[in-house]
C-alpha positions as CSV (number, residue, x, y, z in Angstrom):
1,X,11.4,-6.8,-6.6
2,X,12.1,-6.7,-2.8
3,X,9.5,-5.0,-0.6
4,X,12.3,-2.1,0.5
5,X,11.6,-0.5,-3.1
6,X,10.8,3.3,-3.6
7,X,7.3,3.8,-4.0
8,X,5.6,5.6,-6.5
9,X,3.8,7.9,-4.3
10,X,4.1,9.1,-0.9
11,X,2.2,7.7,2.1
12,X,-0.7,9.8,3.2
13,X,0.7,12.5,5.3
14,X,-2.0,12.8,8.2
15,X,0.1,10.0,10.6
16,X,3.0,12.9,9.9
17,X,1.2,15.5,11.3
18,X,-0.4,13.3,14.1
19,X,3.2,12.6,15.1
20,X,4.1,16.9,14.7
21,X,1.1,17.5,17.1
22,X,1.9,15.0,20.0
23,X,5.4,16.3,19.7
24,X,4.3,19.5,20.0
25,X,1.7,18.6,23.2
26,X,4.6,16.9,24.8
27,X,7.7,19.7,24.5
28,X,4.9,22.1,25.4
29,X,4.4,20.2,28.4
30,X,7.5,20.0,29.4
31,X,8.7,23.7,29.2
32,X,5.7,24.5,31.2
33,X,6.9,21.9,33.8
34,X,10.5,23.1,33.9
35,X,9.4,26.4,34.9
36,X,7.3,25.1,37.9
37,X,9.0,22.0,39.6
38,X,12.9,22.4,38.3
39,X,15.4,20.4,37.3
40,X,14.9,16.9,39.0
41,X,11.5,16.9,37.5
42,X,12.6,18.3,33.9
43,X,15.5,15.3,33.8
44,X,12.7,12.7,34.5
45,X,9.9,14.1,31.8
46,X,12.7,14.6,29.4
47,X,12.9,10.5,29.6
48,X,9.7,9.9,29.5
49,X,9.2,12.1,26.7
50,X,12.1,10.7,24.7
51,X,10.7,7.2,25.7
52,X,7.2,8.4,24.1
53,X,9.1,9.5,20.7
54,X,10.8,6.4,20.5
55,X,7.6,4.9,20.7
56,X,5.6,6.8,18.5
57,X,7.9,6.5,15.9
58,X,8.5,2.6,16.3
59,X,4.6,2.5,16.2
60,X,4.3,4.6,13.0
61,X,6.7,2.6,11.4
62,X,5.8,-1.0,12.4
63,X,2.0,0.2,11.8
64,X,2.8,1.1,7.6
65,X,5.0,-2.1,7.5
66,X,3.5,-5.3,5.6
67,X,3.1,-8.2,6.5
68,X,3.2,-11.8,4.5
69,X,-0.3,-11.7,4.0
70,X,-0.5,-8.0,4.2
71,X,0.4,-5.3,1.6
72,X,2.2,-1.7,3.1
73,X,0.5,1.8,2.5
74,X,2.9,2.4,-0.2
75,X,2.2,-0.9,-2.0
76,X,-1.4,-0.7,-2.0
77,X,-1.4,2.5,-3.8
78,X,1.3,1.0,-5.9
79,X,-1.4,-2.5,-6.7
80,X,-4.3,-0.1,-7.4
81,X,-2.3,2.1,-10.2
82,X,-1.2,-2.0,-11.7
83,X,-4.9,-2.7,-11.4
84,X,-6.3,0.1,-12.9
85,X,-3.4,0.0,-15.5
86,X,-4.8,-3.4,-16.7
87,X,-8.5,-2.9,-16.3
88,X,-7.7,0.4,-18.9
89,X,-5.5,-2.3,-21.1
90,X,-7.9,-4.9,-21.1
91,X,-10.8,-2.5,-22.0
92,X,-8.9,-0.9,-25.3
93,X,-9.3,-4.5,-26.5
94,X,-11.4,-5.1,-29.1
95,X,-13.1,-8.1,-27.1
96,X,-16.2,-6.7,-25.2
97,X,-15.5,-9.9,-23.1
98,X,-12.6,-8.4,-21.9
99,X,-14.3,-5.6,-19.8
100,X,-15.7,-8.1,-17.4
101,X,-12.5,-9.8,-16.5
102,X,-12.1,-8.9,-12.7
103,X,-8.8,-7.6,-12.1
104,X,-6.9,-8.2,-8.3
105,X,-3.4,-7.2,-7.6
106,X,-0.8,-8.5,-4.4
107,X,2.5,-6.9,-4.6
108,X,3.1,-6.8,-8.3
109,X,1.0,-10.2,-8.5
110,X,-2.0,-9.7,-10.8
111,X,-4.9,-12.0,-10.9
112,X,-7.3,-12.6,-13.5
113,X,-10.4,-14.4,-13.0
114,X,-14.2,-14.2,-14.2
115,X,-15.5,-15.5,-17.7
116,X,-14.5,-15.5,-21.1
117,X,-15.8,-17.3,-24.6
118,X,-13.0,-18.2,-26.2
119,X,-9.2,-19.8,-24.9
120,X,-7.9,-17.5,-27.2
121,X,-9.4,-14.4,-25.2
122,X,-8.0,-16.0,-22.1
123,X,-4.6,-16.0,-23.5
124,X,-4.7,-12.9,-24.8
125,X,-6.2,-12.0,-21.8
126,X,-2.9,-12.9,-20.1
127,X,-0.8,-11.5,-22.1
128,X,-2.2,-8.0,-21.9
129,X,-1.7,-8.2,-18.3
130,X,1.6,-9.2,-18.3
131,X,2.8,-6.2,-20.5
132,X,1.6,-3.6,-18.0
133,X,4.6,-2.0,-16.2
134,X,4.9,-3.1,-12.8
135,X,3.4,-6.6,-13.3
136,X,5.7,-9.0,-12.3
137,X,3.3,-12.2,-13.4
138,X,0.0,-13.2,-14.1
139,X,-1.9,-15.8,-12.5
140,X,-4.7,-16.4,-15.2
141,X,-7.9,-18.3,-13.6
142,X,-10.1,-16.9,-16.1
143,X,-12.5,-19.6,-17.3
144,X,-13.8,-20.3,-20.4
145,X,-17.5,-20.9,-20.5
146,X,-18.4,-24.1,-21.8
147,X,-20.3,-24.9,-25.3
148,X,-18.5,-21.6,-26.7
């Protein structure tokens, strides 16, 4: 999947209403400015204030962006609901081993380590994980404890 994909759920909306108030502080300003010092003045703050919109919206949208090594807003919330999805998976198995497999996922990556008995709960371990929607692969470094 490419990183321009929808989303599951929407990104927290207090950066939204951040960005509603300084717009607000700022128009506000300026009508109050208008009034008093005229039109030279107005022409300039209207700049200056378009120049600060630009910015805060370049800033907003650079700052929810990822990065290589970096998930975005969007898919954090989107590797927690994989996460969880596989933790609940692995627990409705029948192996009590399975519920202390630690679960990590990176954009769609999930990543199994920790300890099991067998190499048989390992693979199945695997293959659970890997039939959770969203779960593009599996990297398996579970380990299986020795003299089992």
């Amino acid at each position: 999947m490419s990183d321009e994909r929808q989303h599951r759920f929407p990104v927290d909306s207090e950066s939204e209403y951040s960005l509603q108030a300084a717009t607000f502080g700022i128009i506000s300003a300026l009508v109050f400015l208008s009034q008093s010092y005229g039109v030279l003045i107005m022409n300039k703050l209207k700049r200056i204030a378009c120049a600060s919109g630009i910015s805060i919206v370049l800033g907003l949208t650079i700052g929810c962006a990822s990065t290589p090594t970096q998930e975005s807003a969007g898919q954090i919330i989107d590797s927690s609901v994989i996460t969880t999805n596989v933790k609940a998976e692995l627990a409705s198995q029948d192996l009590s081993t399975l519920l202390d497999v630690e679960v990590e996922t990176f954009r769609d990556v999930v990543q199994l380590s920790g300890f099991v008995d067998t190499q048989a709960e390992k693979d199945m371990a695997g293959e659970v994980a890997s039939n959770v929607d969203g779960v593009v692969r599996v990297e398996n470094n579970l380990i299986v404890k020795p003299g089992s």
